[in-house]
C-alpha positions in Angstrom: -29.5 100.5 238.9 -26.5 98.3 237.9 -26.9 96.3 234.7 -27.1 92.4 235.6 -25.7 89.5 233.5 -29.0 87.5 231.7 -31.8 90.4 232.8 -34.1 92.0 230.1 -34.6 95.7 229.6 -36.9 97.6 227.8 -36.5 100.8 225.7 -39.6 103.2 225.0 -40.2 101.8 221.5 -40.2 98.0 222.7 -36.9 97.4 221.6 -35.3 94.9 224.2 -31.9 94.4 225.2 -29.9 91.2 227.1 -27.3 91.9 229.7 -24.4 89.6 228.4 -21.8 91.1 230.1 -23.0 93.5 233.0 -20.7 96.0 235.1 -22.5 99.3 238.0 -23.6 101.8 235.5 -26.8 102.4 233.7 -27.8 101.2 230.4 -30.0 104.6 228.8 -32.0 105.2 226.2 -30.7 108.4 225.1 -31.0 110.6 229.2 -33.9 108.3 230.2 -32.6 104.5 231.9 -34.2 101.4 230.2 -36.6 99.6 232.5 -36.0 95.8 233.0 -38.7 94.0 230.9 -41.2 92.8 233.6 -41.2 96.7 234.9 -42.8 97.2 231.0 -40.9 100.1 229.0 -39.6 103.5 230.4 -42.8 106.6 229.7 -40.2 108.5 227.9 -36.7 108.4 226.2 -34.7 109.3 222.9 -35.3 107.8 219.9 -32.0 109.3 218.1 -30.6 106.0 216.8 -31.8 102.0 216.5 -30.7 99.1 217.5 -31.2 95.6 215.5 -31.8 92.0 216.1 -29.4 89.9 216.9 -26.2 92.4 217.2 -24.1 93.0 220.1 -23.2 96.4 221.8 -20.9 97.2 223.8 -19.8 100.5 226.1 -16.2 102.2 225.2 -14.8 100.7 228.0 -16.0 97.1 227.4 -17.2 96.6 230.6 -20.8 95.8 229.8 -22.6 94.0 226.5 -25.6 93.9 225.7 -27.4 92.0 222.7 -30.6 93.1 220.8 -33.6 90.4 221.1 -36.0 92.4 219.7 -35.2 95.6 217.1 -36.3 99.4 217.6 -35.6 103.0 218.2 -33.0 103.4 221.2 -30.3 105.9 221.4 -28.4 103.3 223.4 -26.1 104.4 226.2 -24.0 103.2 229.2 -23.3 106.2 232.4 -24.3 109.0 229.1 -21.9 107.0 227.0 -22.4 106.0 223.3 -22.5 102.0 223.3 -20.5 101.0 219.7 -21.8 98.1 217.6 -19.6 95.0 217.8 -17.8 93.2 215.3 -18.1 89.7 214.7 -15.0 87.9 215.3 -13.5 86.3 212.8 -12.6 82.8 213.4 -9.8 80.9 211.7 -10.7 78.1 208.6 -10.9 74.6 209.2 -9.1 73.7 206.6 
């Protein structure tokens, strides 16, 4: 199922994620893909890393993000992909 721009999924711990960015792969937690929320959370899944409120993730690519709305266990991936944290950008002084 591709991942769509401003749709909820769910990981098996409750963690949820928001499609800010979406591209034609699957968003996974760890082997098993994350349900969208009104579906209620997958029955199984990995539980190898977390992911935390408020931060962005995105795939190696950058082809989809994704940002945390609610914290939890989720070995987050994209197609069996790793997603990476983002960094926030650093904007310039109004001085």
């Amino acid at each position: 199922m591709p991942a769509q721009v401003g749709k909820r999924y769910m990981a098996m711990s409750g963690a949820e994620l928001i499609v800010t960015k979406g591209g034609d792969g699957t968003l996974q937690d760890g082997d098993t893909p994350l349900n969208l929320k009104e579906d209620g959370a997958p029955a199984a899944g990995g539980s190898g890393g977390e992911v935390a409120l408020g931060k962005r993730y995105a795939s190696a690519d950058g082809s989809i993000e994704v940002l945390c709305i609610k914290p939890g266990a989720c070995d987050l991936r994209y197609n069996g992909d790793k997603m990476e944290l983002m960094q926030p950008k650093v904007l310039p002084s109004a001085d």
